[in-house]
C-alpha angles and dihedrals in degrees: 000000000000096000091051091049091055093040083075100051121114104219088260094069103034081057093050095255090295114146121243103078140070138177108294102350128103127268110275084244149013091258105029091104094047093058093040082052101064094037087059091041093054094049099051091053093052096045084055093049095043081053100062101039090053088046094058099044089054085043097051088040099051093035095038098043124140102258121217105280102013122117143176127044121312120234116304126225116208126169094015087169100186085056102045087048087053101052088042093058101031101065084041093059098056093040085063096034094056093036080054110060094027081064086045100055091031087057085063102035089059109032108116122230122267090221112000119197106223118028116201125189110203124185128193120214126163103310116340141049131248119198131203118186098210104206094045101049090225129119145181135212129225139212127191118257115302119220116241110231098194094056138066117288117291092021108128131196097266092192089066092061117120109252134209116203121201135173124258114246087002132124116250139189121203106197091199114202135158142219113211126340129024108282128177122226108219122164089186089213100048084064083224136095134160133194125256106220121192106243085013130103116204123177131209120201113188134150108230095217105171125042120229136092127291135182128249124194127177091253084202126085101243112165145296090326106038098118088051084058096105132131136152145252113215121197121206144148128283092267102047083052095049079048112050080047095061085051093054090057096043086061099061094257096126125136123032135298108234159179092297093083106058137104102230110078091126091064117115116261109014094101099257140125119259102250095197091056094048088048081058108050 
C-alpha cells in the first residue's frame, strides 16, 4: 500500500517540499538528496511517533473519563517499572538514532576534496558578495540588491546581482571568508548553507550536478541591509564557464581581491595596529 501511495508522488513531495529537485531533472548537487533524505526520514519517524502518542492520550481521555455520579480519584499506578523502562529507552533510541545518521551524512557533506577541480574564494561584506576564482586569477566584485525603479515596490535589478558561476559535475571548493560582520553562505537550492566568520576560515565542498540558476541569500542577520544581501549561482557547462572567465578578464577584473579590503585590521593577531588606540592617542 505504501509503494502505491509514493508511486503518485511528484519529486517535491517524495523529497518533503524541500527545493532542489523537479520532475525529471537531476538533483541541484551531489548531496542535495542525502540531505533531503534525512530531512524526510526524520520527519516520518516523528509523524509515527506523534501518532502514537496522540493516539494513546485520546485513547486514555475517552477510556479513563470521569462517569456521571462517580467521584474521587480513580486507582493510582506508581513504580510501573516495564513502562518506565519503555518510555526511558525509547526516547533514547530515537535521540541516537537520529544523532547517528545526521554525523554520518554530515561527515560527507563536509568532508573537503582531495583535489577539487575549481577553487572559489567568496567573501561577505555588508551587504553584498565578491568572488575570486582562484585557478583562474580572475574576480569579480559584487554590490547588494538594487531597487527597480520601474517596477512595483520591493522589486530589485536582478541582472546586478552578484553571480557565482560554477561548472556543471565538477568538484568545487568554496574558501568562505568575511569582511566585516558574520554572514552565512546559503545557495536555498543547494539545501546547504555555512557561516562567514570574521578571523575564521570555513569551506564548502559541493558537486554542482544540474545547470540553471539558483538563488543565494546571507542566512545571518547582519545589519540595516541584510535582506538586500542576495546574489546568485549560475550552473552552467564547462565552456560557458571557460568562457565567463575569459570575460572577466577581458574586463580588467585579474588577480585576486584580498585582505586589503576588509574591515577588520584592528583584530588580534592579524599584525596590525589597533585603530581604535591610535584614534586615542
Amino acid at each position: 500500500m505504501l509503494a502505491v501511495v509514493l508511486a503518485g508522488c511528484t519529486q517535491a513531495q517524495l523529497n518533503g517540499f524541500l527545493p532542489g529537485f523537479e520532475e525529471g531533472q537531476p538533483p541541484v548537487t551531489s548531496t542535495t538528496s542525502m540531505v533531503s533524505g534525512l530531512w524526510v526520514t526524520s520527519w516520518l519517524v516523528l509523524l509515527v511517533v506523534g501518532l502514537i502518542v496522540w493516539g494513546l492520550v485520546i485513547w486514555t481521555v475517552i477510556v479513563y473519563r470521569r462517569r456521571k455520579g462517580q467521584s474521587g480519584l480513580p486507582a493510582q499506578l506508581r513504580y510501573n517499572m516495564p513502562i518506565e523502562i519503555f518510555y526511558t529507552v525509547v526516547p533514547l533510541i530515537l535521540v541516537l538514532g537520529f544523532f547517528a545518521f545526521t554525523a554520518r551524512d554530515q561527515a560527507v557533506i563536509e568532508a573537503r576534496y582531495d583535489e577539487p577541480d575549481v577553487n572559489i574564494e567568496v567573501f561577505g561584506k555588508q551587504w553584498a558578495w565578491d568572488f575570486n576564482y582562484v585557478d583562474q586569477d580572475v574576480y569579480e566584485p559584487g554590490i547588494q540588491a538594487q531597487p527597480d525603479t520601474d517596477a512595483p515596490a520591493g522589486t530589485i535589478v536582478e541582472d546586478e546581482l552578484p553571480t557565482l558561476y560554477l561548472p556543471v559535475d565538477k568538484k568545487v571548493e568554496i574558501k568562505l571568508e568575511s569582511r566585516d560582520v558574520i554572514h552565512s553562505f546559503w545557495v536555498i537550492d543547494f539545501l546547504y548553507k555555512k557561516d562567514m566568520i570574521p578571523g575564521k576560515t570555513n569551506y564548502m565542498s559541493v558537486t554542482p550536478t544540474r545547470e540553471g540558476t539558483f538563488a543565494g541569500k546571507c542566512a545571518e542577520l547582519c545589519g540595516e541591509y541584510h535582506s538586500e544581501m542576495l546574489f546568485n549561482v549560475k550552473v552552467v557547462s564547462e565552456e560557458e564557464f571557460e568562457q565567463h572567465m575569459d570575460d572577466l578578464a577581458e574586463r580588467g577584473y585579474t588577480g585576486q581581491l584580498d585582505q586589503d579590503y576588509n574591515r577588520l585590521g584592528n583584530l588580534p593577531g592579524n599584525g596590525q595596529p589597533d585603530q581604535h588606540s591610535e584614534e586615542g592617542e
